[in-house]
Biopython code that builds the backbone (N, CA, C, O; Angstrom):
import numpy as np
from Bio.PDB.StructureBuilder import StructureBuilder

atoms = [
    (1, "UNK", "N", (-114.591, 5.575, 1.339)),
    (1, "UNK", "CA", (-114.221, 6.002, 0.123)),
    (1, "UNK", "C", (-112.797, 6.029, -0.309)),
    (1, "UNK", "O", (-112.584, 5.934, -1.518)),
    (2, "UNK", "N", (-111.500, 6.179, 0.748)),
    (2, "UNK", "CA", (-110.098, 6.311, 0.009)),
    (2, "UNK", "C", (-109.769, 5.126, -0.449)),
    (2, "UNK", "O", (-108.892, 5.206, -1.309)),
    (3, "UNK", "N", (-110.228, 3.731, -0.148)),
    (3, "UNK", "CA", (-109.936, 2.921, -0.895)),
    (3, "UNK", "C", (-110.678, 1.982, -2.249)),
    (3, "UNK", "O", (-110.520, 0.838, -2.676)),
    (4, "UNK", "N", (-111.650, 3.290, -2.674)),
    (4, "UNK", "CA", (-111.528, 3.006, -4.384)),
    (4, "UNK", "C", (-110.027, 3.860, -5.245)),
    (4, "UNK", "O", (-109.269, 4.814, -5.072)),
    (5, "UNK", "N", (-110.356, 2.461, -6.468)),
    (5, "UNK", "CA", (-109.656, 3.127, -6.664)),
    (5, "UNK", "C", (-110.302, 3.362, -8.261)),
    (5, "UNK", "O", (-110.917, 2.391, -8.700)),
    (6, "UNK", "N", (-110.196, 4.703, -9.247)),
    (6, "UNK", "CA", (-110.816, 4.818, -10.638)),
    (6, "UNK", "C", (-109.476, 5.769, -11.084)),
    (6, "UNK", "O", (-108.397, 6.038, -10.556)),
    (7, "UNK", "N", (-110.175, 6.133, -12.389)),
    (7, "UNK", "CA", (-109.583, 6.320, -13.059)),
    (7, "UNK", "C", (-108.414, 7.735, -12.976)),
    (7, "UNK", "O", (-108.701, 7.949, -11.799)),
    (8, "UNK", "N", (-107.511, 8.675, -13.238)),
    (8, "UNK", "CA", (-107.381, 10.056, -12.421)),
    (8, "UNK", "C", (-107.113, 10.146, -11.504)),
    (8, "UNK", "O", (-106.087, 10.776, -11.245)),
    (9, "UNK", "N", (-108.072, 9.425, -10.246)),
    (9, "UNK", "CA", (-108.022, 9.425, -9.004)),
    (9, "UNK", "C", (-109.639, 10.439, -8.646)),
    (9, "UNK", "O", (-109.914, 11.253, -7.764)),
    (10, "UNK", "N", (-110.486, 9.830, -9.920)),
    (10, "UNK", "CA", (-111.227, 10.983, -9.432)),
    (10, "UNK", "C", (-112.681, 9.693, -9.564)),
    (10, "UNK", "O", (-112.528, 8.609, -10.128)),
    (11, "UNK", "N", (-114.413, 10.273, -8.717)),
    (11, "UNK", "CA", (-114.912, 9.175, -8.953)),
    (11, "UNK", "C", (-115.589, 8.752, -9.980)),
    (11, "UNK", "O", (-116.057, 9.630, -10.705)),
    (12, "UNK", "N", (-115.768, 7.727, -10.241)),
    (12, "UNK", "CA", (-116.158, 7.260, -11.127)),
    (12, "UNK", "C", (-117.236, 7.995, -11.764)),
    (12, "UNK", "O", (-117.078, 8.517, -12.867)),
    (13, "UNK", "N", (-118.478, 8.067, -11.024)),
    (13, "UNK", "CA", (-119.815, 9.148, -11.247)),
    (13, "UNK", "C", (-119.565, 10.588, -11.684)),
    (13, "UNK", "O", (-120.210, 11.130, -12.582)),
    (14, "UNK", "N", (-118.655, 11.133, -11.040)),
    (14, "UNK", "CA", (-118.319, 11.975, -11.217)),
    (14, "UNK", "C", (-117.691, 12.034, -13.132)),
    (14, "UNK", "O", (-118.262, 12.729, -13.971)),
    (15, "UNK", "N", (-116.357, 11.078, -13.473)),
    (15, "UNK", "CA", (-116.028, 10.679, -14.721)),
    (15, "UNK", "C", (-117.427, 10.780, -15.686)),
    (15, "UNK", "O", (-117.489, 11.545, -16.648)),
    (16, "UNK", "N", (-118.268, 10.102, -15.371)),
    (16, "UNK", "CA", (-119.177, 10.108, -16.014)),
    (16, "UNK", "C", (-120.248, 11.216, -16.658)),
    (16, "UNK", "O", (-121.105, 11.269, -17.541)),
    (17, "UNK", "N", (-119.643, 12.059, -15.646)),
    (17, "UNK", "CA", (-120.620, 13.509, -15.688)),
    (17, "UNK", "C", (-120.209, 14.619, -16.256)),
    (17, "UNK", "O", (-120.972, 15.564, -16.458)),
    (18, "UNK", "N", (-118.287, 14.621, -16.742)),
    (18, "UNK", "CA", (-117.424, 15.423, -17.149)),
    (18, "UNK", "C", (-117.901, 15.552, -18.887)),
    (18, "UNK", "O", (-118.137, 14.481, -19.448)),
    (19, "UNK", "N", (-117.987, 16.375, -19.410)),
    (19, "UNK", "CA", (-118.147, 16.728, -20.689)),
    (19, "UNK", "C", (-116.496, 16.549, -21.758)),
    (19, "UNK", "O", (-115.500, 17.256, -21.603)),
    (20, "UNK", "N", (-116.593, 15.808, -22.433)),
    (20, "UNK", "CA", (-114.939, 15.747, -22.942)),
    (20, "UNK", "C", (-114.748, 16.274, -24.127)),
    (20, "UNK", "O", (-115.178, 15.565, -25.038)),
    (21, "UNK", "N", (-114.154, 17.477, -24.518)),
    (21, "UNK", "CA", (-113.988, 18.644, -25.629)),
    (21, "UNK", "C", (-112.434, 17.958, -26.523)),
    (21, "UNK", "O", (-111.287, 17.818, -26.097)),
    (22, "UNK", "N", (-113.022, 17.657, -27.845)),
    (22, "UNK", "CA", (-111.705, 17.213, -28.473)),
    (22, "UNK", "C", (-111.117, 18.408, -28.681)),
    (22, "UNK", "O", (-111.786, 19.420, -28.469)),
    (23, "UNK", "N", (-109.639, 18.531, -29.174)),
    (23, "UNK", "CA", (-108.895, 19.981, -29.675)),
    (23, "UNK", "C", (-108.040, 18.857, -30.677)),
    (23, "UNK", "O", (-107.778, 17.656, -30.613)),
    (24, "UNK", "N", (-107.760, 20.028, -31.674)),
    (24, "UNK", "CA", (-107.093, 19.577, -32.354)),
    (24, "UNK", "C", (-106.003, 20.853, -32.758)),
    (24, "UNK", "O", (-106.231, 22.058, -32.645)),
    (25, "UNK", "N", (-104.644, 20.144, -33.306)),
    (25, "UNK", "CA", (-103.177, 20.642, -32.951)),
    (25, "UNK", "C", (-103.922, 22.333, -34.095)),
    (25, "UNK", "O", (-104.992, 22.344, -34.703)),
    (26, "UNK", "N", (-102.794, 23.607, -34.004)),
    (26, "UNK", "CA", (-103.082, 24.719, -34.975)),
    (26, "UNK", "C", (-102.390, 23.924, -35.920)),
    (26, "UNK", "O", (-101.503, 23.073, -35.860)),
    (27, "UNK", "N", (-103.191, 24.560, -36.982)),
    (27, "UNK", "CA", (-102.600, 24.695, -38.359)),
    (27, "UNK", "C", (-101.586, 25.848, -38.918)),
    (27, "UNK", "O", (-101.818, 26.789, -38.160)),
    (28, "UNK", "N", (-101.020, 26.088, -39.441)),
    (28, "UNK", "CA", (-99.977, 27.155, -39.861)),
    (28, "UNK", "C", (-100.229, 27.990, -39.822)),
    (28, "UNK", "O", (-99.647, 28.840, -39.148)),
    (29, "UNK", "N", (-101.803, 28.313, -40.926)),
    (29, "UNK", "CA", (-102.294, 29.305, -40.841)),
    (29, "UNK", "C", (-102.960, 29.577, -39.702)),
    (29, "UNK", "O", (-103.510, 30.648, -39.955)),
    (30, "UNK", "N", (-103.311, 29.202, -38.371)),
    (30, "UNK", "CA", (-103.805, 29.601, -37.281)),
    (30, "UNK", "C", (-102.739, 30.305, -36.682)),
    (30, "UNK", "O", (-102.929, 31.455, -36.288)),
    (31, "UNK", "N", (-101.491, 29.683, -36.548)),
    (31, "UNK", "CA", (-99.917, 29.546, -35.647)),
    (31, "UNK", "C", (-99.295, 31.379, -36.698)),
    (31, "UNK", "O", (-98.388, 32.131, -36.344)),
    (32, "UNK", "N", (-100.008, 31.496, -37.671)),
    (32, "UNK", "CA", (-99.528, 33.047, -38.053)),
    (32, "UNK", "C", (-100.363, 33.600, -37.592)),
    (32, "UNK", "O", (-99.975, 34.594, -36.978)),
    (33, "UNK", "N", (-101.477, 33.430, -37.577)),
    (33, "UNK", "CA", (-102.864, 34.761, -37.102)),
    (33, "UNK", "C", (-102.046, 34.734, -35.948)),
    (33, "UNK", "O", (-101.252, 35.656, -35.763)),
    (34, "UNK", "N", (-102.166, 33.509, -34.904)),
    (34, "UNK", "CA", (-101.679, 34.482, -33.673)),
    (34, "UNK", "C", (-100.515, 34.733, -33.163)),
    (34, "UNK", "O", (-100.240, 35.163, -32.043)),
    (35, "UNK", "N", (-99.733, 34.403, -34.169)),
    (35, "UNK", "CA", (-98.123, 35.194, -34.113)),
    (35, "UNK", "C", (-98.354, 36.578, -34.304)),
    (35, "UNK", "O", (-97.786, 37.487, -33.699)),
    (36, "UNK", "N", (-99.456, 36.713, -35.417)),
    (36, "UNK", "CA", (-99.629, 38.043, -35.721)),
    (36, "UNK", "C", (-100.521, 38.690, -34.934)),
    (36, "UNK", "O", (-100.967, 39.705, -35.470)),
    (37, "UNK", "N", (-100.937, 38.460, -33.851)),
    (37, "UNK", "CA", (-101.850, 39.283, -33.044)),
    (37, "UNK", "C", (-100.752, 39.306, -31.542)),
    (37, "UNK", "O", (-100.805, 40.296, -30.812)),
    (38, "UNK", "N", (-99.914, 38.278, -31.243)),
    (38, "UNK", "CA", (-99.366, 38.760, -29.971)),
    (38, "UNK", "C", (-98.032, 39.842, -30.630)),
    (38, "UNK", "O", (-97.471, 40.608, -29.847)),
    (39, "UNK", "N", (-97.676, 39.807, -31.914)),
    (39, "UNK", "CA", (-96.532, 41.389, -32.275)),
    (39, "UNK", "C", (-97.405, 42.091, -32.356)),
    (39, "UNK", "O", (-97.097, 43.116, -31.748)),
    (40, "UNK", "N", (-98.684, 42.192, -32.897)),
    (40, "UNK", "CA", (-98.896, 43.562, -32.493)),
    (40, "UNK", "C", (-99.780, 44.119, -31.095)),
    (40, "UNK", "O", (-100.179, 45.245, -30.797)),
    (41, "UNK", "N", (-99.862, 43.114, -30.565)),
    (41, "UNK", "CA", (-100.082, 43.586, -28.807)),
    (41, "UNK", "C", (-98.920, 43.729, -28.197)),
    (41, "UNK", "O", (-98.815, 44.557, -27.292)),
    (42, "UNK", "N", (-97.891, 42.971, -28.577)),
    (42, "UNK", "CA", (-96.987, 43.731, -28.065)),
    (42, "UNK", "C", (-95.626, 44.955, -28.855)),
    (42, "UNK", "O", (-94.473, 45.350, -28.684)),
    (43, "UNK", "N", (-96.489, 45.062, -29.513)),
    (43, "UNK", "CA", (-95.918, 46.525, -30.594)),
    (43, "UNK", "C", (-94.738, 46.247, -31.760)),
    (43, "UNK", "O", (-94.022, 47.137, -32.220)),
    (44, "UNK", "N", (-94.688, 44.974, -32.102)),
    (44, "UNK", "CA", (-93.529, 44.289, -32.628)),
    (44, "UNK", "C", (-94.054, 44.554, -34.028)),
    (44, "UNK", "O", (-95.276, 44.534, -34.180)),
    (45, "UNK", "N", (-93.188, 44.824, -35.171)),
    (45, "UNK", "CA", (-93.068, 44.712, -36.226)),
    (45, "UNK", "C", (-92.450, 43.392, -37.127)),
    (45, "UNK", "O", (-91.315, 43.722, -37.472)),
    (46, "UNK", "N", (-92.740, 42.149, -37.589)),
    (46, "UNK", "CA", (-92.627, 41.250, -37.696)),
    (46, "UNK", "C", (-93.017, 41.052, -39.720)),
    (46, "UNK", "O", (-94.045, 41.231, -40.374)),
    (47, "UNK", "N", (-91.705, 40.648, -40.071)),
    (47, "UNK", "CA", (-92.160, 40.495, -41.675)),
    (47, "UNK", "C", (-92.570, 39.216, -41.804)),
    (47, "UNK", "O", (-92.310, 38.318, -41.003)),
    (48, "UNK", "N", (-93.261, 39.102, -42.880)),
    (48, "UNK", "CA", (-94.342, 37.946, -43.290)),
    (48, "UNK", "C", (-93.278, 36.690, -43.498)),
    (48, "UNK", "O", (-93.772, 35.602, -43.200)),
    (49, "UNK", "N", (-91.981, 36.652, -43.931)),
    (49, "UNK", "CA", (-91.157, 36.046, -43.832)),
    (49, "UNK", "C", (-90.416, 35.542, -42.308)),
    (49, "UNK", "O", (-89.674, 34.565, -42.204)),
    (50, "UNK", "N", (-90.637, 36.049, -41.691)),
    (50, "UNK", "CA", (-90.834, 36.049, -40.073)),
    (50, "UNK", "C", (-91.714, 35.364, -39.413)),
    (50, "UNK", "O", (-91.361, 34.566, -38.544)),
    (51, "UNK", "N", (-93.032, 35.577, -39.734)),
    (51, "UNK", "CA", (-93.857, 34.962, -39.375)),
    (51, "UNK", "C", (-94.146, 33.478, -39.752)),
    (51, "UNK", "O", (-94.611, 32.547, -39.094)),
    (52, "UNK", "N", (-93.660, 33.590, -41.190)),
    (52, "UNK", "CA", (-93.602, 31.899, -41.511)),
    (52, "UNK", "C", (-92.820, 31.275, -40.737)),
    (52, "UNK", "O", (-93.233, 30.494, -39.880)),
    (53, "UNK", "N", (-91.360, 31.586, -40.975)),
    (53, "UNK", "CA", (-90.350, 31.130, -39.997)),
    (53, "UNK", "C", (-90.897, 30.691, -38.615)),
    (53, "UNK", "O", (-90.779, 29.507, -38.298)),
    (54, "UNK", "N", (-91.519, 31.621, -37.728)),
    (54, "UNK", "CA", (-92.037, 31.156, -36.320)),
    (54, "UNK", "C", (-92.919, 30.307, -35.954)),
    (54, "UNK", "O", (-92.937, 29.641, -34.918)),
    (55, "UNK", "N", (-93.920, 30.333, -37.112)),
    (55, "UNK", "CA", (-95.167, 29.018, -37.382)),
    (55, "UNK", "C", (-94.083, 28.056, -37.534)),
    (55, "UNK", "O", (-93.973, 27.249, -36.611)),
    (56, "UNK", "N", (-93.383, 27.983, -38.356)),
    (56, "UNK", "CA", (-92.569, 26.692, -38.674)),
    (56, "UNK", "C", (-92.060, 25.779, -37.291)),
    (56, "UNK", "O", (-92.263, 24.721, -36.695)),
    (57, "UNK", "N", (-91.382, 26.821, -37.269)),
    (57, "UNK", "CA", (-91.082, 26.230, -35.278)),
    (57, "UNK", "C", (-91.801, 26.196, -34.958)),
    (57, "UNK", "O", (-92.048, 25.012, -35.184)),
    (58, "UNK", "N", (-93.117, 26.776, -34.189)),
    (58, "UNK", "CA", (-94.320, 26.227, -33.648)),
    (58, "UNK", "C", (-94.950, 25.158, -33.900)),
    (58, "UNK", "O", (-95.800, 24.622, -33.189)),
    (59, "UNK", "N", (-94.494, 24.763, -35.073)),
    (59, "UNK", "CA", (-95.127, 23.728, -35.820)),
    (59, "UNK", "C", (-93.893, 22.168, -35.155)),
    (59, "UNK", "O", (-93.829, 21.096, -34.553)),
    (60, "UNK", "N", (-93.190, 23.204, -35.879)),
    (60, "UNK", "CA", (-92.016, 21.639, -34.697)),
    (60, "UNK", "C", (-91.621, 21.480, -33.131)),
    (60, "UNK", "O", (-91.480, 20.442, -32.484)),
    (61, "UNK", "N", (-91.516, 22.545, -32.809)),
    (61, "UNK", "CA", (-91.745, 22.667, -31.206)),
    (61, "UNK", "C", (-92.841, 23.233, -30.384)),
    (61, "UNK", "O", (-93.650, 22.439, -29.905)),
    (62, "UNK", "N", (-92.951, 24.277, -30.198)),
    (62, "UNK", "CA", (-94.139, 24.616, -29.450)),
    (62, "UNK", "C", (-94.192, 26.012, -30.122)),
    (62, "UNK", "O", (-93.345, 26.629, -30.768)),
    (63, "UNK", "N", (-95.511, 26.317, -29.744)),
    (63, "UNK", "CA", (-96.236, 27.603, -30.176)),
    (63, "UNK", "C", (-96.255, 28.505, -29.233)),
    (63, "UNK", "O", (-96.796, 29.565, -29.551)),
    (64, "UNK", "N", (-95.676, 28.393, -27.767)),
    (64, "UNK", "CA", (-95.281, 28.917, -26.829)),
    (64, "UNK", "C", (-94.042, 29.842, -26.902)),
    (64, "UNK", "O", (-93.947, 31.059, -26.743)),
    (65, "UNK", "N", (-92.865, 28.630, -27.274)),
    (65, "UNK", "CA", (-92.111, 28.831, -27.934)),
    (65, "UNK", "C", (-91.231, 29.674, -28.921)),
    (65, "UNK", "O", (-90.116, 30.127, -28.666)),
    (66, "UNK", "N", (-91.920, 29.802, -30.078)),
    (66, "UNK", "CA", (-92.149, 30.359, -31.279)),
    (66, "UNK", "C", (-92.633, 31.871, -30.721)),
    (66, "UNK", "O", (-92.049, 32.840, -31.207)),
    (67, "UNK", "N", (-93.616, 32.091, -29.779)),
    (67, "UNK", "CA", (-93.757, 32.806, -29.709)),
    (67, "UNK", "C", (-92.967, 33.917, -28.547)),
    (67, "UNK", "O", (-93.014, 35.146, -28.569)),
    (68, "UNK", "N", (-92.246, 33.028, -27.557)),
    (68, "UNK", "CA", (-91.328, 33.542, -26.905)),
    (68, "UNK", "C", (-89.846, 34.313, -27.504)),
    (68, "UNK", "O", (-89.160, 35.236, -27.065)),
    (69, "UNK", "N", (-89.750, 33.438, -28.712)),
    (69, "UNK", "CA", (-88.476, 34.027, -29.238)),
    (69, "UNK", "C", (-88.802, 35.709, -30.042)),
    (69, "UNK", "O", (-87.961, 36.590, -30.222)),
    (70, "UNK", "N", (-90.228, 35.747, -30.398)),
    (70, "UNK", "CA", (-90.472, 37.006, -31.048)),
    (70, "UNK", "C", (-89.422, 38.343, -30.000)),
    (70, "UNK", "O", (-88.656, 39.081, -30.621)),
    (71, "UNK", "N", (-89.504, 38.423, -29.008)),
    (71, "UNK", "CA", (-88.740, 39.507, -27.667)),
    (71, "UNK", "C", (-87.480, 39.801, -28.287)),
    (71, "UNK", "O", (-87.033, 40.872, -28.696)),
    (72, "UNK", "N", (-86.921, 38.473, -28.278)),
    (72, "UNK", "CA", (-85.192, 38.567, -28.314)),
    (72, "UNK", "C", (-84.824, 39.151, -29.623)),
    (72, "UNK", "O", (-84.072, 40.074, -29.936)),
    (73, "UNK", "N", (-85.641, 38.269, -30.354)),
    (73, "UNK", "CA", (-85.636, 38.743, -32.214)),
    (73, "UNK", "C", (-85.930, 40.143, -32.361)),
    (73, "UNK", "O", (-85.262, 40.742, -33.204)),
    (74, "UNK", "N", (-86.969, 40.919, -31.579)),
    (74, "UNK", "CA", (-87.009, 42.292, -31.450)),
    (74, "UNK", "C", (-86.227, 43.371, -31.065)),
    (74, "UNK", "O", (-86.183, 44.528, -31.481)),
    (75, "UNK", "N", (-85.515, 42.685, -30.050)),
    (75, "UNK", "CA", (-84.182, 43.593, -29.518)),
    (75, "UNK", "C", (-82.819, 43.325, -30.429)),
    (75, "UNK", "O", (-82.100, 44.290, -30.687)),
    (76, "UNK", "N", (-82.466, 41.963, -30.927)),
    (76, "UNK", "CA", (-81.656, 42.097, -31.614)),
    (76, "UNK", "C", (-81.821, 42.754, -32.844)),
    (76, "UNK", "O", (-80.852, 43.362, -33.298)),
    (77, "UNK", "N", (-82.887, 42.737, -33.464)),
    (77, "UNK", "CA", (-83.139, 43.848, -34.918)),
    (77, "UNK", "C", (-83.131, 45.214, -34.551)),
    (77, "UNK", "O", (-82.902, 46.042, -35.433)),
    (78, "UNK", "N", (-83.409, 45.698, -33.035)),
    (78, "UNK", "CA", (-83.180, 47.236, -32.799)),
    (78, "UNK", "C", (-81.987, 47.176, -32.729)),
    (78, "UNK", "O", (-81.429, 48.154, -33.227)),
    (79, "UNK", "N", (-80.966, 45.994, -32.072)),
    (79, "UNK", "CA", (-79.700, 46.321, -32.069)),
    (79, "UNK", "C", (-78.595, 46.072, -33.364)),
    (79, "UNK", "O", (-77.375, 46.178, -33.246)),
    (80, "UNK", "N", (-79.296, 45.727, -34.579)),
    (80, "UNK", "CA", (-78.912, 45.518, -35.701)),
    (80, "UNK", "C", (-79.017, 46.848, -36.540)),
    (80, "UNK", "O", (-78.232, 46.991, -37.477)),
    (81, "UNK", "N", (-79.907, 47.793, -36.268)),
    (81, "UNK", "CA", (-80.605, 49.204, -36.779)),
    (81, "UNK", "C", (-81.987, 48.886, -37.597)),
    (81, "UNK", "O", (-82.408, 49.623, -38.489)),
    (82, "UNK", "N", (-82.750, 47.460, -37.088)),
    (82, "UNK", "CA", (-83.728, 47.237, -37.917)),
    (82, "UNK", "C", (-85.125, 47.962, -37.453)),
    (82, "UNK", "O", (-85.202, 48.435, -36.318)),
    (83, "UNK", "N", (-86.034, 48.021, -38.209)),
    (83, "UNK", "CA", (-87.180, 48.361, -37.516)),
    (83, "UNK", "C", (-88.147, 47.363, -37.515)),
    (83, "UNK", "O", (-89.118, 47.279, -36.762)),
    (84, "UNK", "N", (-87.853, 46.698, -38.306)),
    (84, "UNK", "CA", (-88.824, 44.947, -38.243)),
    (84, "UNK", "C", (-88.224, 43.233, -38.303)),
    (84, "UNK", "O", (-87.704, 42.791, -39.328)),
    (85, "UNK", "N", (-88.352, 42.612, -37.367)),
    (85, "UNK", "CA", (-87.782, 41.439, -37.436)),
    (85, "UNK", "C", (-87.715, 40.815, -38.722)),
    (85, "UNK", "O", (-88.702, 40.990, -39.437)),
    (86, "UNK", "N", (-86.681, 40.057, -39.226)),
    (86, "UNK", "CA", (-86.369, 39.437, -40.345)),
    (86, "UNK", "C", (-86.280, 37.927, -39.933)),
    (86, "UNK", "O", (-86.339, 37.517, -38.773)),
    (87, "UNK", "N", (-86.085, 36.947, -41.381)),
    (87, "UNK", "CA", (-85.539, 36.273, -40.676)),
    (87, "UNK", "C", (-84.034, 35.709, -40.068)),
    (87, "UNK", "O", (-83.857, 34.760, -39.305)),
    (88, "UNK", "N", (-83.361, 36.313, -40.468)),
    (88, "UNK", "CA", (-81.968, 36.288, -39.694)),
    (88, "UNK", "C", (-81.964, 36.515, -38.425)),
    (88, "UNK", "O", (-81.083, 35.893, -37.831)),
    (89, "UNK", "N", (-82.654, 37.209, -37.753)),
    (89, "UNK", "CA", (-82.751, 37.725, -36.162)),
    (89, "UNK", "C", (-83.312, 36.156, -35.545)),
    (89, "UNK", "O", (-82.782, 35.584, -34.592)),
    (90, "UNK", "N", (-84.619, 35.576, -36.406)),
    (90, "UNK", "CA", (-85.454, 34.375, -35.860)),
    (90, "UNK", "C", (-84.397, 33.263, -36.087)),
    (90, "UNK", "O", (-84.448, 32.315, -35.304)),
    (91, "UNK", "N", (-83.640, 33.255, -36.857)),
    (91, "UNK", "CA", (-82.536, 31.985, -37.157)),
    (91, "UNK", "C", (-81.338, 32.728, -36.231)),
    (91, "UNK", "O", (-80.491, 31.838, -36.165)),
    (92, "UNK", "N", (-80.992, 33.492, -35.736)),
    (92, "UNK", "CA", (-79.793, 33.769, -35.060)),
    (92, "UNK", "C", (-80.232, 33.441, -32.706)),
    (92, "UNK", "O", (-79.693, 33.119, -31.647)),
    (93, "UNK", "N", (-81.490, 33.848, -33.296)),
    (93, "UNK", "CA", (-81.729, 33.543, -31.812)),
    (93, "UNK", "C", (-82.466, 32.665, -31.105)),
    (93, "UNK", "O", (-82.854, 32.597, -29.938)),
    (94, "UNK", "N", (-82.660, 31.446, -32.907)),
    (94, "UNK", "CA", (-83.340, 30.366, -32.196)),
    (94, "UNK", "C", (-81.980, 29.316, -32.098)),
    (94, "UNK", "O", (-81.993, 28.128, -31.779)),
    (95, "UNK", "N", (-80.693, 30.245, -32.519)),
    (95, "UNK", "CA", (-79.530, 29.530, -31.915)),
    (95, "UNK", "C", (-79.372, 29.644, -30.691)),
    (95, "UNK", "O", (-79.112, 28.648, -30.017)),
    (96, "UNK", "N", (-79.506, 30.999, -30.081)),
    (96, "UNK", "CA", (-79.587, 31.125, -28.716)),
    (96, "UNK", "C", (-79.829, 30.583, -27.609)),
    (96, "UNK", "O", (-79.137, 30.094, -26.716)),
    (97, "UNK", "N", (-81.669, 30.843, -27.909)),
    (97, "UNK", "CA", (-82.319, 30.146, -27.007)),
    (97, "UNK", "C", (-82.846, 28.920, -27.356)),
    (97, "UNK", "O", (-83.766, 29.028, -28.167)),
    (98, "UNK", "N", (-82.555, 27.678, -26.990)),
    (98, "UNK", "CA", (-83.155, 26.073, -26.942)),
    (98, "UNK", "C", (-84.426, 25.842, -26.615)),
    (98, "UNK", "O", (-84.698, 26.190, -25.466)),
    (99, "UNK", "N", (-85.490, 25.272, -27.367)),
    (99, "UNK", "CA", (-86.735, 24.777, -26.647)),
    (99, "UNK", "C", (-86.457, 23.823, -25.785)),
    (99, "UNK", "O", (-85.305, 23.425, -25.610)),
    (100, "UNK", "N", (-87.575, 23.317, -25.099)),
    (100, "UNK", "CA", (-86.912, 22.512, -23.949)),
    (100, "UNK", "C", (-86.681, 21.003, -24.542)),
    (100, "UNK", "O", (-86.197, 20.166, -23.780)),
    (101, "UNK", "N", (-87.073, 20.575, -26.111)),
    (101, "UNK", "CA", (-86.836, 19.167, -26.213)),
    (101, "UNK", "C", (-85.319, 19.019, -26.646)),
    (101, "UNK", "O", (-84.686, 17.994, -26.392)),
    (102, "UNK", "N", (-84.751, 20.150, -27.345)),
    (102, "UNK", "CA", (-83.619, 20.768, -28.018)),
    (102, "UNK", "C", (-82.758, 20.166, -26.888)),
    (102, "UNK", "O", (-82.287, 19.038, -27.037)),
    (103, "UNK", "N", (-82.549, 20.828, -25.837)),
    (103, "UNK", "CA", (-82.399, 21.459, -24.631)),
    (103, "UNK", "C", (-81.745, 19.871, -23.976)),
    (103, "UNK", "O", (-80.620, 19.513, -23.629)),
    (104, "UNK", "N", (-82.798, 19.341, -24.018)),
    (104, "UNK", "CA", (-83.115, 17.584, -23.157)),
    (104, "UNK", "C", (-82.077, 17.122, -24.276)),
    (104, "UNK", "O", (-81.707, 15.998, -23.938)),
    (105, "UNK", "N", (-81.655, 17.373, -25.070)),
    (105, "UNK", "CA", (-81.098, 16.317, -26.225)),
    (105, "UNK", "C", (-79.499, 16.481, -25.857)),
    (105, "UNK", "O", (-78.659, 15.661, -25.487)),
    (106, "UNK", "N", (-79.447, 17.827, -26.107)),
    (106, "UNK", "CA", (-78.474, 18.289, -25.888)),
    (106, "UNK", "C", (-77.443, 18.269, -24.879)),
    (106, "UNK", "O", (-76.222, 18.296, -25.031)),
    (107, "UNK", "N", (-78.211, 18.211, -23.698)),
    (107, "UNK", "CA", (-77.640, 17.547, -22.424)),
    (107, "UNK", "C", (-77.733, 15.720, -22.055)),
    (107, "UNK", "O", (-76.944, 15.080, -21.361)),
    (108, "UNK", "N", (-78.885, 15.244, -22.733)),
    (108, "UNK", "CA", (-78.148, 13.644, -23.185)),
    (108, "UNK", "C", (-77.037, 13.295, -24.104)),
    (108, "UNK", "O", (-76.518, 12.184, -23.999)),
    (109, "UNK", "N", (-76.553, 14.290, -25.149)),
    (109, "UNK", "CA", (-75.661, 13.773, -26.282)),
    (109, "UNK", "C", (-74.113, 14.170, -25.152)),
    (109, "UNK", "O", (-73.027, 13.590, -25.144)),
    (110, "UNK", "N", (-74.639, 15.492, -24.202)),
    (110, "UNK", "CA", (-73.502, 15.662, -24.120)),
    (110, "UNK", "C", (-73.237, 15.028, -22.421)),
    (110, "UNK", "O", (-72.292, 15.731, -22.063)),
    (111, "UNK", "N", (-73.353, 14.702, -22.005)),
    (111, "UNK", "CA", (-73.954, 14.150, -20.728)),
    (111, "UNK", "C", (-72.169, 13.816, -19.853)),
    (111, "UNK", "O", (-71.735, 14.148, -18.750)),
    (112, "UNK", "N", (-71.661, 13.156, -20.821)),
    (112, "UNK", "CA", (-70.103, 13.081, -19.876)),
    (112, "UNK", "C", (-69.633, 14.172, -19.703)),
    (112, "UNK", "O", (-68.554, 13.972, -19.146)),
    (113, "UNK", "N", (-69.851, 15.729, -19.904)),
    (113, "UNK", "CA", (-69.109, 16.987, -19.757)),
    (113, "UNK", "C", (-69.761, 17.695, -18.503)),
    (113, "UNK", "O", (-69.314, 18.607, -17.807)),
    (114, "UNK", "N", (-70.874, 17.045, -18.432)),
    (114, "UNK", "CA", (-71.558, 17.388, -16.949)),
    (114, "UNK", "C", (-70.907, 16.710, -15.321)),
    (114, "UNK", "O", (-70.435, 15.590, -15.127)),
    (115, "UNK", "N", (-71.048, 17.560, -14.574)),
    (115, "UNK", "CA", (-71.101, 16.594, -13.152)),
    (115, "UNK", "C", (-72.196, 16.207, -13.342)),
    (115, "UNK", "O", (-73.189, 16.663, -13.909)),
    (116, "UNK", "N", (-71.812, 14.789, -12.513)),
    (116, "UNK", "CA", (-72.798, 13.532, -11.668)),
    (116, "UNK", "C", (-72.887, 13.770, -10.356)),
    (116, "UNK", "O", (-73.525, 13.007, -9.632)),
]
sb = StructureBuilder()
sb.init_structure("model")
sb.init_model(0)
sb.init_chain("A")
sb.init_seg("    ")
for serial, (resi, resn, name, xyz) in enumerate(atoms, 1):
    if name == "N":
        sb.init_residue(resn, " ", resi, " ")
    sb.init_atom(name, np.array(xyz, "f"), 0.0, 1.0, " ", f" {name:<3s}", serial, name[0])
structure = sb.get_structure()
């Protein structure tokens, strides 16, 4: 058997027997419902102007993402005297923190300031 070779690396019969589930990408309005269900599991106060903002990015980078920055945006609005994220907190700390394609770009544009 190690020298078939298919598809994966997995067997063929087997391929055949796998059930294949399409997905398709969220929509905006999905990418707010569950913006709006992980602030309030995790106790965050988040304005509707906020929430667009983070779909937006989710929408261009990841929904992982988008939803990682909600934390930072929370502490900087307590440390602003806010009681609910705006969007200035989501535009100030998606300067901060880089998604990772951001990230990859950023270190190709800048690539001679690095060691080799």
């Amino acid at each position: 058997g190690t020298e078939i070779l298919s598809p994966h690396g997995m067997p063929l019969d087997l391929i055949d027997r796998i059930m294949i589930i399409r997905t398709l990408p969220y929509g905006m309005e999905e990418m707010i419902e569950i913006l709006r269900i992980r602030a309030k599991v995790e106790h965050i106060d988040v304005s509707d102007e906020s929430l667009q903002a983070l779909a937006e990015i989710g929408n261009v980078s990841t929904l992982r993402y988008a939803v990682q920055l909600m934390t930072p945006a929370n502490i900087l609005a307590r440390i602003n005297g806010k009681d609910q994220i705006e969007k200035e907190e989501i535009d100030e700390v998606r300067d901060v923190f880089l998604d990772a394609k951001s990230s990859a770009l950023l270190l190709k544009q800048e690539d001679a300031k690095y060691m080799k």
